[in-house]
N, CA, C and O of each residue as an XYZ file, in Angstrom:
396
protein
N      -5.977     14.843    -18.379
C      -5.414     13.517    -18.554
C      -5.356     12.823    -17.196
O      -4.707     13.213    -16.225
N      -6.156     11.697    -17.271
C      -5.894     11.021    -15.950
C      -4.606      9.487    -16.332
O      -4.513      8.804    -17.352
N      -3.848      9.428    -15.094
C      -3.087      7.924    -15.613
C      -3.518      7.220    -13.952
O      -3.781      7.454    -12.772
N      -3.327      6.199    -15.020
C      -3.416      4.625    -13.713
C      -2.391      4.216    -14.214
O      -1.954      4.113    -15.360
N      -1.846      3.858    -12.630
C      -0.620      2.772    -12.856
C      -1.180      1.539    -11.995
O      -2.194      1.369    -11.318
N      -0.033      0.734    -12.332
C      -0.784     -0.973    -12.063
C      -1.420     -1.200    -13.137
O      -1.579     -2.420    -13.167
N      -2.005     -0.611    -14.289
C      -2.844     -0.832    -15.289
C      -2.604     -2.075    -15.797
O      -3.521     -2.407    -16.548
N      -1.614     -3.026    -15.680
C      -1.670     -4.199    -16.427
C      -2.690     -5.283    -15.400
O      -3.293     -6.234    -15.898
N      -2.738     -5.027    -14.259
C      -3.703     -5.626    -13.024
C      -4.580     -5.920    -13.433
O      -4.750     -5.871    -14.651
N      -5.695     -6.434    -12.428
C      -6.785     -6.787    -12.406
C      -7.455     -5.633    -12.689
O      -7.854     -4.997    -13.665
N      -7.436     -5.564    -11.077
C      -7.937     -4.245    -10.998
C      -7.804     -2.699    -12.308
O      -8.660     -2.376    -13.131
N      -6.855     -2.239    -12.135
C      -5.855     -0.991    -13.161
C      -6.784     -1.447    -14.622
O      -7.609     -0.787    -15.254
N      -6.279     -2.808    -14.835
C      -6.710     -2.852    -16.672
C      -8.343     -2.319    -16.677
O      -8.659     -1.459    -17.499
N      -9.267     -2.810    -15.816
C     -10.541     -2.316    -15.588
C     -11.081     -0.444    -15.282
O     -12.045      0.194    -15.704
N     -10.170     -0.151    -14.561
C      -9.837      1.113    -14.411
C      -9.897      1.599    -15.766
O     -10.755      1.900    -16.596
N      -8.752      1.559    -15.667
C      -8.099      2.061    -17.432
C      -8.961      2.058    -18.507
O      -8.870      2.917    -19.385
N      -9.861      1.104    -18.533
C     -10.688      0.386    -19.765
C     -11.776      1.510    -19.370
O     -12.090      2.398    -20.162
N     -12.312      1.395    -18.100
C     -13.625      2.591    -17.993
C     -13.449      3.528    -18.043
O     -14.345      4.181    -18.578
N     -12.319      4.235    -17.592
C     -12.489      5.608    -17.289
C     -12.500      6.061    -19.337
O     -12.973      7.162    -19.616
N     -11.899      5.026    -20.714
C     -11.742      5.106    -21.564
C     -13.221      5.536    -22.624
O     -13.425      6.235    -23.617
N     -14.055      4.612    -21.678
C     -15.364      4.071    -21.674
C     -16.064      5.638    -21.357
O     -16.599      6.214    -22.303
N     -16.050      5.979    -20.651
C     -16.549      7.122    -19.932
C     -16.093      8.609    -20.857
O     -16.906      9.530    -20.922
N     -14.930      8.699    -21.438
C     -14.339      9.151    -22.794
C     -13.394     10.622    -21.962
O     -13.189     11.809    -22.216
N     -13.005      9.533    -20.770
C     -12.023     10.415    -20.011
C     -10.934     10.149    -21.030
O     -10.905      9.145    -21.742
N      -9.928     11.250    -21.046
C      -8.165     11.322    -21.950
C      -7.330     10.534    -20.243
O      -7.128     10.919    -19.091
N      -7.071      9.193    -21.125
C      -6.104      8.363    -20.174
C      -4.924      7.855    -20.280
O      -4.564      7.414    -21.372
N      -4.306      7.824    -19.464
C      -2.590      7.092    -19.778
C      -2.787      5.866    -18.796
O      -3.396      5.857    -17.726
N      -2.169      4.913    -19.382
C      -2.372      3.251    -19.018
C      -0.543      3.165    -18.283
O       0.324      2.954    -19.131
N      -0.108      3.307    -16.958
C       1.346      2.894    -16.946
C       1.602      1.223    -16.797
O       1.164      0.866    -15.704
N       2.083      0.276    -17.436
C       2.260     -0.730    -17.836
C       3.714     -0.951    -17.667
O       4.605     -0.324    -18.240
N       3.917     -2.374    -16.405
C       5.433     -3.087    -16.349
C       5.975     -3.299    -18.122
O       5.130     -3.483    -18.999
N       7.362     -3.240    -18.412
C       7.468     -3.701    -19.737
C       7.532     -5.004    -19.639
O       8.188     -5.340    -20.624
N       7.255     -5.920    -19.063
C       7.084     -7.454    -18.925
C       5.873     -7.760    -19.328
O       5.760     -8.685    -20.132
N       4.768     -7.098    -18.890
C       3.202     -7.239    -19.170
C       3.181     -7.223    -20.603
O       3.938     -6.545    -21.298
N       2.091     -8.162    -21.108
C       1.945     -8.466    -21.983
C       0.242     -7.899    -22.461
O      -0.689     -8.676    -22.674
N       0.200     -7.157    -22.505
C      -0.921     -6.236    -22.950
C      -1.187     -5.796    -24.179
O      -0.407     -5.244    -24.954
N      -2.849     -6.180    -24.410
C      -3.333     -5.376    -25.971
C      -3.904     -4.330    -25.901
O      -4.954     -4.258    -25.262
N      -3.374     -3.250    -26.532
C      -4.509     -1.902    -26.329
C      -5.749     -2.189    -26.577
O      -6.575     -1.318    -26.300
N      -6.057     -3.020    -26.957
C      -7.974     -2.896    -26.770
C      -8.280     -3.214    -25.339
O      -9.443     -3.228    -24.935
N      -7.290     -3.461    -24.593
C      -7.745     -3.842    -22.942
C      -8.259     -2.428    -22.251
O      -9.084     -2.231    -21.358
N      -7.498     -1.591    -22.967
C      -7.490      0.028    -22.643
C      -8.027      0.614    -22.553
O      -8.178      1.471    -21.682
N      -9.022      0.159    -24.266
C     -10.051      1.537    -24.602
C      -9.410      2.778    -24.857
O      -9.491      3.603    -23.947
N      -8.814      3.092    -25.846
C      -8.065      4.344    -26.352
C      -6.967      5.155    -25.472
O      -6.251      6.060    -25.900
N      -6.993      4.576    -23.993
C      -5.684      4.312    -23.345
C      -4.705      5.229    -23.875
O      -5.475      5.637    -24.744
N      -3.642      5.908    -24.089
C      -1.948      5.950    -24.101
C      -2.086      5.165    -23.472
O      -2.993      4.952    -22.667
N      -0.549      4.159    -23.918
C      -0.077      3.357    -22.914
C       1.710      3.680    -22.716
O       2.616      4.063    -23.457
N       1.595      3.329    -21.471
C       3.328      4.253    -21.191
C       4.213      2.419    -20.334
O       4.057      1.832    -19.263
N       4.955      2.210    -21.402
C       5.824      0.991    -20.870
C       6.920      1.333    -19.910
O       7.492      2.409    -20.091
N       7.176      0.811    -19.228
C       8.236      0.770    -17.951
C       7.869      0.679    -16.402
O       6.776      0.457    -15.881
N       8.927      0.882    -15.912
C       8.721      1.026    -13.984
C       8.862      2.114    -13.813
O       9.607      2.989    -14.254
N       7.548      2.001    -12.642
C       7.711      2.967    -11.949
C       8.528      4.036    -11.244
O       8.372      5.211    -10.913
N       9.497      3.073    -11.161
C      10.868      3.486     -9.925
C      11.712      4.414    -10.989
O      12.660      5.122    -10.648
N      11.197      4.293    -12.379
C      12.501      4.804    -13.004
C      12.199      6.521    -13.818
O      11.581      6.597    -14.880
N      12.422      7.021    -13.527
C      12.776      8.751    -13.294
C      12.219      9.404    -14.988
O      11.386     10.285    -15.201
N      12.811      8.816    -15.723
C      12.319      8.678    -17.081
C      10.656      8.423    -17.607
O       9.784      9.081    -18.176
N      10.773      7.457    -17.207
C       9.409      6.601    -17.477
C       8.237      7.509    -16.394
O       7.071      7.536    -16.787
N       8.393      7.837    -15.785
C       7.477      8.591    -14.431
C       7.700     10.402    -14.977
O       6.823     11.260    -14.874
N       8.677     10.554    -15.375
C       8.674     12.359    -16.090
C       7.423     11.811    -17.339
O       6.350     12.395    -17.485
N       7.874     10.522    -18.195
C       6.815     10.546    -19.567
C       5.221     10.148    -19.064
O       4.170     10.530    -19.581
N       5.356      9.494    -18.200
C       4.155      9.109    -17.812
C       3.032     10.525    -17.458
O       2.126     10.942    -18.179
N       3.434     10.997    -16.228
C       3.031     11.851    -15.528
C       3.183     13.331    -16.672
O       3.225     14.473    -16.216
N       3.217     13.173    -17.459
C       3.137     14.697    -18.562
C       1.648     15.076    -18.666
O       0.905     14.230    -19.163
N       1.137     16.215    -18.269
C      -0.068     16.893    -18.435
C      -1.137     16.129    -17.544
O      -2.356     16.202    -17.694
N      -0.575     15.510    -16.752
C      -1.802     14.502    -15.750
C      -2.153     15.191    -14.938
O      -1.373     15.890    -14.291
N      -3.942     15.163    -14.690
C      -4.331     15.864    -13.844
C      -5.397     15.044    -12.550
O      -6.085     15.315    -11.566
N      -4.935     13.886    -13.395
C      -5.732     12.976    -11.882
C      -5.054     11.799    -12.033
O      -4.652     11.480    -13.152
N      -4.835     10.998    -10.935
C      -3.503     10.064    -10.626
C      -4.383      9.157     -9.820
O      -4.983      9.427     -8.779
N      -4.341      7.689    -10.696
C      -5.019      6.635     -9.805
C      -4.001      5.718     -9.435
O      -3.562      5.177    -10.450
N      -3.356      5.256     -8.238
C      -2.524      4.379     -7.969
C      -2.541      3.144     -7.628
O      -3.000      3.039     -6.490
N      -2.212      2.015     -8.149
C      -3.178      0.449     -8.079
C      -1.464     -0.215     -7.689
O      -0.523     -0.076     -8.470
N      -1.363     -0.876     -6.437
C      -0.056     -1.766     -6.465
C      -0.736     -2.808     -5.689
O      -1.856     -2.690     -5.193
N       0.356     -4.286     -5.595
C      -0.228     -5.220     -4.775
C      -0.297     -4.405     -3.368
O      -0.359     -3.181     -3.477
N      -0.293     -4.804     -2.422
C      -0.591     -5.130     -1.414
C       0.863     -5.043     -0.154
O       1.206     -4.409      0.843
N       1.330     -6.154     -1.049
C       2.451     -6.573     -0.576
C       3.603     -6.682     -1.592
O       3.160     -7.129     -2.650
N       4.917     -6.434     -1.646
C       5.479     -6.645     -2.548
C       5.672     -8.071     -3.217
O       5.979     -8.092     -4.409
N       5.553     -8.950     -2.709
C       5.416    -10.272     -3.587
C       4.012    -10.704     -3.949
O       3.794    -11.809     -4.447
N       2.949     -9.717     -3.664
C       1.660    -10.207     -3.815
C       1.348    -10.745     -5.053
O       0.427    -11.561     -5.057
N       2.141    -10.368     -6.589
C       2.121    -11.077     -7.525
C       2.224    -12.845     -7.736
O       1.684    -13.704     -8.433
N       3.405    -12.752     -6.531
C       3.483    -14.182     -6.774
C       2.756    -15.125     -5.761
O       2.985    -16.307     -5.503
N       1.974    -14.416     -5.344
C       1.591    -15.291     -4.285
C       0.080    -16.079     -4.291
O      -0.603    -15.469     -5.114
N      -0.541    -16.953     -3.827
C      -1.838    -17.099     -4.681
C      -2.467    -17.460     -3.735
O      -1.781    -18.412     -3.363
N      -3.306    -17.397     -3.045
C      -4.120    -17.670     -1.820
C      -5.340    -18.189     -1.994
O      -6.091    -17.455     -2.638
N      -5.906    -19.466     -1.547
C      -7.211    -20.306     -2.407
C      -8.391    -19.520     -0.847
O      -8.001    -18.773      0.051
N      -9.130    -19.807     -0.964
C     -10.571    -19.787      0.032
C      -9.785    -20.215      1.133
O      -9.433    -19.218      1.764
N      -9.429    -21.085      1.554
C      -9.047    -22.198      2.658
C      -7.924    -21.354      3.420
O      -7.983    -21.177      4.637
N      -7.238    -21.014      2.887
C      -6.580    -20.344      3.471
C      -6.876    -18.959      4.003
O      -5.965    -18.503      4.694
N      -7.900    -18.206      3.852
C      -8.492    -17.485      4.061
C      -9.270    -17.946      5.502
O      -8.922    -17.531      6.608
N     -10.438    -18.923      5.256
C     -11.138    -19.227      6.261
C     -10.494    -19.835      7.463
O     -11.136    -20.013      8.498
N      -8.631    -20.311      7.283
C      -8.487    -20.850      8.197
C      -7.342    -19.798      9.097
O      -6.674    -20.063     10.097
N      -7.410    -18.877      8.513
C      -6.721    -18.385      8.834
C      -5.074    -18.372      8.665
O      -4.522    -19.447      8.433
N      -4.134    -16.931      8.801
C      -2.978    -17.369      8.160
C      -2.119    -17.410      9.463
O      -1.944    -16.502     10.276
N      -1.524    -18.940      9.469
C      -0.728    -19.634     10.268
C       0.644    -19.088     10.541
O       1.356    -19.231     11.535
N       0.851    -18.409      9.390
C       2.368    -17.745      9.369
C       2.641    -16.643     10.171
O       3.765    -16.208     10.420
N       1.402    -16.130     10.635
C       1.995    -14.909     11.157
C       1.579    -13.553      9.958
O       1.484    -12.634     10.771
N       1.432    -13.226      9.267
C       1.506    -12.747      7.892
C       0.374    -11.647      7.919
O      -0.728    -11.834      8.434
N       0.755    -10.533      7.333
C      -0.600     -9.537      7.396
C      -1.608     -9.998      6.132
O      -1.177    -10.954      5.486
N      -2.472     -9.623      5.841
C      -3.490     -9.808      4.700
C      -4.296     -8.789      4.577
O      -5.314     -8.809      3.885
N      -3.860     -7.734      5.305
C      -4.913     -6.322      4.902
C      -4.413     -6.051      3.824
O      -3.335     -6.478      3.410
N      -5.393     -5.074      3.090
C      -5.132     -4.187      1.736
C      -5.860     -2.883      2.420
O      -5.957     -1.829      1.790
């Protein structure tokens, strides 16, 4: 059993969807805010909750034998939205932008 977390992501839902594709046994970990259809999955388990919480990470992590980990960047990287321009001009703030 492999799980990805971040799976509601960009990135993660794509993950999740191939490795499904590929006819790996997967667990999808999913914020319970995300609004997700298991066909994003591809036969997926999908395991609702946070990460942080002790419960949800014992159910998640049951019989897993490969662990893909997908988070922003930054902790507000969700909310944050960055066009081209700001990129090419560089960030004025001071601000890291590695991943």
């Amino acid at each position: 059993m492999s799980l990805v977390t971040g799976a509601a992501g960009i990135i993660g839902r794509h993950v999740a969807h191939e490795l499904g594709n590929a006819g790996a046994d997967t667990r999808a970990l999913v914020p319970l805010v995300a609004a997700v259809a298991t066909e994003q999955f591809n036969r997926a388990q999908i395991v609702s909750g946070e990460i942080v919480h002790h419960d949800v990470l014992t159910r998640a992590l049951h019989d897993v034998r490969a662990l893909v980990v997908l988070s922003p960047a930054h902790p507000t990287a969700r909310a944050r939205r960055h066009t081209h321009a700001d990129h090419t001009r560089g960030d004025r703030t001071g601000g890291d932008h590695t991943a």
